[in-house]
C-alpha positions in Angstrom: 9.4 90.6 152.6 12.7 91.5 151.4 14.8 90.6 147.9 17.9 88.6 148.3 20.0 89.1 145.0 22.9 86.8 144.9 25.7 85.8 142.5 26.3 82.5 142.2 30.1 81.6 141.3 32.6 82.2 144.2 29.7 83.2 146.4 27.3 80.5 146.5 29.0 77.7 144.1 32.7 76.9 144.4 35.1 74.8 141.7 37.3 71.9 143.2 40.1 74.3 142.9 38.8 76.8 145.3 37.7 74.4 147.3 41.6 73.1 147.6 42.1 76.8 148.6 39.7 77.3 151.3 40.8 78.3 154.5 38.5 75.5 156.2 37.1 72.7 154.7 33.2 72.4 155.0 31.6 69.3 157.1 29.7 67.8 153.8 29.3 69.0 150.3 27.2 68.5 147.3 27.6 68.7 143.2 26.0 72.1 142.5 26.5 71.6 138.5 27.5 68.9 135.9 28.6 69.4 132.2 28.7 66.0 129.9 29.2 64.0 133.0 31.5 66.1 134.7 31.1 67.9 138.2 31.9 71.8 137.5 30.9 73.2 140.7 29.8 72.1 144.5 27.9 73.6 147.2 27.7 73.3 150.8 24.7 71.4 152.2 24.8 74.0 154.9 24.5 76.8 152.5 21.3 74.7 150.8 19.6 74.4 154.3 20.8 78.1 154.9 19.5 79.0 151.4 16.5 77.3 151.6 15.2 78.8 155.3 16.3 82.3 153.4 14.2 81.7 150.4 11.1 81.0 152.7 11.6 84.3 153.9 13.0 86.6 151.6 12.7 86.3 147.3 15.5 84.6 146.9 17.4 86.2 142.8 20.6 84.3 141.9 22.1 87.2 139.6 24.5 85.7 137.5 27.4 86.4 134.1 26.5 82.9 133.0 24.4 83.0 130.3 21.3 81.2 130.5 22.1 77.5 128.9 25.3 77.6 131.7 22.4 79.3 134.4 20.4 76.2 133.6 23.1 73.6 134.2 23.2 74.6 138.1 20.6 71.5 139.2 20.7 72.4 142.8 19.6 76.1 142.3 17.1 75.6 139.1 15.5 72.5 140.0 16.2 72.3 144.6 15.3 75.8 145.6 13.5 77.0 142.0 13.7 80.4 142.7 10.5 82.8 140.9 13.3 85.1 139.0 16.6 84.6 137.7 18.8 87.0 136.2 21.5 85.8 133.8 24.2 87.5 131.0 25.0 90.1 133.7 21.5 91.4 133.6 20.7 91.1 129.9 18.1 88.4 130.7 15.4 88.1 132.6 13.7 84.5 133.9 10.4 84.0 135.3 9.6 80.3 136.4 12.6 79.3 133.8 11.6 81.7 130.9 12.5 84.2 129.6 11.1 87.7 129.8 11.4 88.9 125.9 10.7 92.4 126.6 13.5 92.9 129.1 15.8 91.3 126.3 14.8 93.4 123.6 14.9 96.4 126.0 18.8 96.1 127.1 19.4 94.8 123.2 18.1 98.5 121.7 20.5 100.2 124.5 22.9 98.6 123.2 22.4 99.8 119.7 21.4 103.2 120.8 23.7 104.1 123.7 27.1 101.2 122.7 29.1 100.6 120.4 27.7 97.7 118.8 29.3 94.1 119.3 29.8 93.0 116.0 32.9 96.6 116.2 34.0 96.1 119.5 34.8 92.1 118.4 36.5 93.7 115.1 38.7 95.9 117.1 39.6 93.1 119.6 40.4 91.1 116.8 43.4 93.6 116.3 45.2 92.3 119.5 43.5 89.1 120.0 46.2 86.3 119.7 46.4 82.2 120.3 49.4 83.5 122.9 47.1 84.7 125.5 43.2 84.0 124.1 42.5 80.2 125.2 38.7 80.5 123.7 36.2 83.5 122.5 32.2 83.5 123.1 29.6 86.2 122.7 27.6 85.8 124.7 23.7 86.3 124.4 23.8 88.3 122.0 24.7 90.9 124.7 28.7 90.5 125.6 31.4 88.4 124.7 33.9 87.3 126.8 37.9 84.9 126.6 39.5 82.9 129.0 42.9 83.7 129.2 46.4 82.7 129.6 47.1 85.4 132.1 50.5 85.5 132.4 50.5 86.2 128.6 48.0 89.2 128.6 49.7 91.9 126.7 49.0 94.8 129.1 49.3 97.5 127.0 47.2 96.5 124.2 44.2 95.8 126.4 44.5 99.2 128.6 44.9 100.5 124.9 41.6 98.6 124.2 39.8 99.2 127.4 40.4 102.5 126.8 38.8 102.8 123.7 35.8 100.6 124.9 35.4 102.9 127.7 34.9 106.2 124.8 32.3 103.8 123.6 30.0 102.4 126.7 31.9 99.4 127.3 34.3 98.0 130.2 36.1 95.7 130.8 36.3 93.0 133.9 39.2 90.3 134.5 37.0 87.1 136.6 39.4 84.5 137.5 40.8 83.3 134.0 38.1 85.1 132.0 38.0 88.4 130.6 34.6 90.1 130.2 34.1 92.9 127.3 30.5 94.1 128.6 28.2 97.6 127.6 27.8 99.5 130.4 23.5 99.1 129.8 24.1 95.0 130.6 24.4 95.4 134.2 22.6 93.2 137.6 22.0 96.6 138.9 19.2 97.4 136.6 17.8 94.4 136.1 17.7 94.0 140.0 16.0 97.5 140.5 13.7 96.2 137.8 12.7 92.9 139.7 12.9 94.9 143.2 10.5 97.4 141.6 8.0 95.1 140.2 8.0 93.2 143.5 7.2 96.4 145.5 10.7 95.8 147.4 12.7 98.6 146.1 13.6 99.7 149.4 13.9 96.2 150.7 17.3 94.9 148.8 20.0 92.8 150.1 22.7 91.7 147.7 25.8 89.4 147.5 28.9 88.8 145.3 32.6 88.4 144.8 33.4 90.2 141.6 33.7 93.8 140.6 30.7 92.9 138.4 28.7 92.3 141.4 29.6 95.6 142.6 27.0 97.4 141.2 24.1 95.8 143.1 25.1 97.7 146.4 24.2 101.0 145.3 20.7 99.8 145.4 21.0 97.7 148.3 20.5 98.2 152.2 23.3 95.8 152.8 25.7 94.4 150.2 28.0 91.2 151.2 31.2 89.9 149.6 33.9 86.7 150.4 36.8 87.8 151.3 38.7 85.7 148.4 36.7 88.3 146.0 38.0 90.7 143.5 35.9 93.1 145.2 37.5 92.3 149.0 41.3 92.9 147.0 40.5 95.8 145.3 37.9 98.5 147.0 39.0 96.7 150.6 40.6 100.0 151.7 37.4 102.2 150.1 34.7 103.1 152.5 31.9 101.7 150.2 29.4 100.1 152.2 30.6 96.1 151.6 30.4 93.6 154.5 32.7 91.5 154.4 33.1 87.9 155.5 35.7 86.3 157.6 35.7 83.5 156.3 38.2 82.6 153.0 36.4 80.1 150.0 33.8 77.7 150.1 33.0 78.4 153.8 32.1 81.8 153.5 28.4 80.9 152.0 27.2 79.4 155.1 29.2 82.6 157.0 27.4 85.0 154.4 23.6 83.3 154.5 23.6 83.5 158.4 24.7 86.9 157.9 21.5 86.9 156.1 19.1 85.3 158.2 20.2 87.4 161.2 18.8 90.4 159.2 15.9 88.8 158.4 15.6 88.1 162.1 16.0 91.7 162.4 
């Protein structure tokens, strides 16, 4: 058996608006994920019969930024394919069967306070540049991150290289997703808590991985094949590096089906 560790937005889930910007549009899709009423994502049914044959075959890990109330919300992974393991808060958390694995929590919350700076500084220096000009909302998330949607047109530039620069003296980065912008310690990472779940499972040598984000980058290093939509952050920025990433031809919501029968074919081996 092998491990299939996959993000989930903009590699398995897709909002309306990049659906609108999808090269092709997909024969049929389905609500993925609701929020008071209101459809946030979709998904393919392809991708679900794709996802499903894969997690028959392979243990199937969505690895996701969300924390784990917005994890939860996603019906048609949590509750349709009910995978064993779930990682959430970029690898801060840890679920088995739906809960939560305490000690992997605690674990990644004492690297934090022994290896980071600690949140509660790194929000009081943000707080320094933060303005209503170009910070739409704030979160912490987890206990483990926090993160702001943006105006991004507004971002002052200066002030946040001047920032990231200082995070980075201190065992933070910083990653721009879309409108949001992630302030992260380096220990919250899906690489480690993959390695974790691959090494429990007796599958360390036997890890594939997906995603679209620099965030998702990570994951290849332990991975025999690593997969990314060509829409990602990671497609328009390392593109021209010779890094190991497959990428797919296909552009938006198609490229799940295009990126799970990549899958399969390995599995077919």
């Amino acid at each position: 058996m092998m491990m299939f560790a996959s993000d989930l937005d903009r590699t398995l889930i897709y909002s309306q608006k990049m659906i609108d910007a999808s090269e092709e549009q997909p024969d049929e899709i389905r609500v993925a994920e609701t929020k008071n009423g209101e459809v946030i994502t979709y998904i393919t049914e392809k991708t679900i019969h794709l996802l499903k044959q894969v997690s028959e075959r392979a243990m199937f890990v969505p690895v996701t930024t969300r924390t784990t109330e917005q994890y939860s919300r996603i019906d048609v992974i949590c509750k349709d394919i009910m995978p064993k393991y779930a990682v959430t808060g970029n690898g801060g958390n840890i679920l088995m069967q739906g809960k939560a694995d305490m000690a992997w929590h605690e674990l990644i919350k004492g690297k934090i306070e022994n290896e980071c700076l600690s949140i509660g500084d790194a929000l009081n220096e943000f707080e320094k540049i933060k303005s209503d000009q170009w910070v739409k909302m704030s979160r912490v998330a987890d206990e483990l991150f926090f993160y702001c949607v943006v105006h991004t047109a507004q971002v002052p530039k200066d002030e946040v290289c001047g920032y990231s620069e200082y995070l980075e003296e201190n065992n933070w980065r910083i990653a721009l997703h879309g409108r949001k912008l992630y302030f992260i310690p380096n220990c919250v990472n899906k690489r480690d808590a993959v390695a974790h779940l691959a090494e429990q499972e007796g599958l360390t040598t036997k890890i594939i991985s997906a995603g679209d984000s620099v965030l998702d980058l990570d994951m290849a290093e332990i991975s025999n094949l690593f997969i990314s939509p060509c829409h990602g952050e990671i497609c328009q920025s390392h593109r021209e590096e010779d890094d190991g990433v497959t990428y797919t031809k296909n552009y938006g919501i198609t490229a799940s089906d295009e990126l799970l029968e990549n899958i399969i074919s390995v599995l077919d081996g």
